[in-house]
N, C-alpha and C positions, 0 to 999 in steps of 0.2 A: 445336576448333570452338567451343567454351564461352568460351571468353577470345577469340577473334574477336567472334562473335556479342554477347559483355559491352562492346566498346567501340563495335561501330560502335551497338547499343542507347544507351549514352550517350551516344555526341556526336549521333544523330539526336534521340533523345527530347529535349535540350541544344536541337536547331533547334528541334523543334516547342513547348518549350515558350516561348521566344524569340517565338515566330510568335506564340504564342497571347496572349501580354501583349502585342506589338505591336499584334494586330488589334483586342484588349477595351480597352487604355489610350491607346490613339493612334488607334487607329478608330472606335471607339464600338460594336464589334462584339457583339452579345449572346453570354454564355459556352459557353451550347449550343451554338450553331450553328459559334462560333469553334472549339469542341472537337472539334469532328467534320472541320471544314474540316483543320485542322493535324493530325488523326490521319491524316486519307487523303495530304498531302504526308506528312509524317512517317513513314508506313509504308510507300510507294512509295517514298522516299530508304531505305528500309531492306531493301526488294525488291533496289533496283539493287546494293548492297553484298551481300547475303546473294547475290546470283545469283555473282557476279565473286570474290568474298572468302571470304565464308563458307563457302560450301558450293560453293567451285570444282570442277569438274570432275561438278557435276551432271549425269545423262543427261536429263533433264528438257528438252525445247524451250520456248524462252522465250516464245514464245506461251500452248503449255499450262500454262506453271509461275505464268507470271501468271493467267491464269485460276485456277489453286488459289492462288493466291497472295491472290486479291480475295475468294476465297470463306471462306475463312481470317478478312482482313480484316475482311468483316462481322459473322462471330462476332464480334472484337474488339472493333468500333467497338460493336456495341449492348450486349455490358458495357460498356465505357469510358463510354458516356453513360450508361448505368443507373445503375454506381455513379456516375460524374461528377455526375447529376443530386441523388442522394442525398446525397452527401456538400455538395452545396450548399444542399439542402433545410433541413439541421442547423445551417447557417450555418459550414461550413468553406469557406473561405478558395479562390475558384478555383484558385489555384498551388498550394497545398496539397492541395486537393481532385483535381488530374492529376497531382501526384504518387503518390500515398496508389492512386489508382485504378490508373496507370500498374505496378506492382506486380504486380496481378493481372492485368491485361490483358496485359502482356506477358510473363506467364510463360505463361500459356495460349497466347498467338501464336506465343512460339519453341516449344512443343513442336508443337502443328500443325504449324506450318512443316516442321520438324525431320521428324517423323513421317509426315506425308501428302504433303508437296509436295518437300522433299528427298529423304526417306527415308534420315536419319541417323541414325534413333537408332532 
């Protein structure tokens, strides 16, 4: 489940943070808002795999499991902007700065996940 869960985290976080230089270097997108946008695709692309792959043969209905799934998310997303917002405040590096965050946000996500919405571990 942990080596599942370890790849499709990189090649999602890999999309989102793709999305997030597209949207601030090509769009003119501001980096908060860009960071929030690309956390919520980025962790729905991560829903759709954790339902199907990771944690196949969940008893979980996919109506309800997204629903915990989004409640989850919110925890994440308001660390992910917290620290996001700090770590820029310091003058680190937005890429740097959703990496560095990306860390803690998504160990706290997969264990929620894992724990209240799978109920794998």
């Amino acid at each position: 489940m942990l080596a599942r869960n370890s790849v499709v985290s990189i090649g999602v976080f890999a999309f989102g943070l793709g999305l997030l230089w597209l949207l601030v270097e090509r769009h003119g997108m501001a980096k908060i808002p860009a960071a929030a946008l690309t956390f919520v695709a980025a962790n729905s692309l991560h829903y759709a795999f954790g339902r199907s792959w990771i944690y196949e043969g969940t008893e979980r209905k996919l109506v309800e499991g997204y629903a915990f799934f989004l409640v989850n998310a919110l925890v994440g997303l308001a660390v992910t902007l917290l620290l996001f917002a700090l770590f820029l405040a310091v003058g680190m590096n937005y890429l740097v700065a959703r990496i560095v965050t990306s860390l803690f946000a998504g160990l706290a996500l997969f264990v929620l996940n894992a724990v209240f919405n799978f109920r794998s571990l």
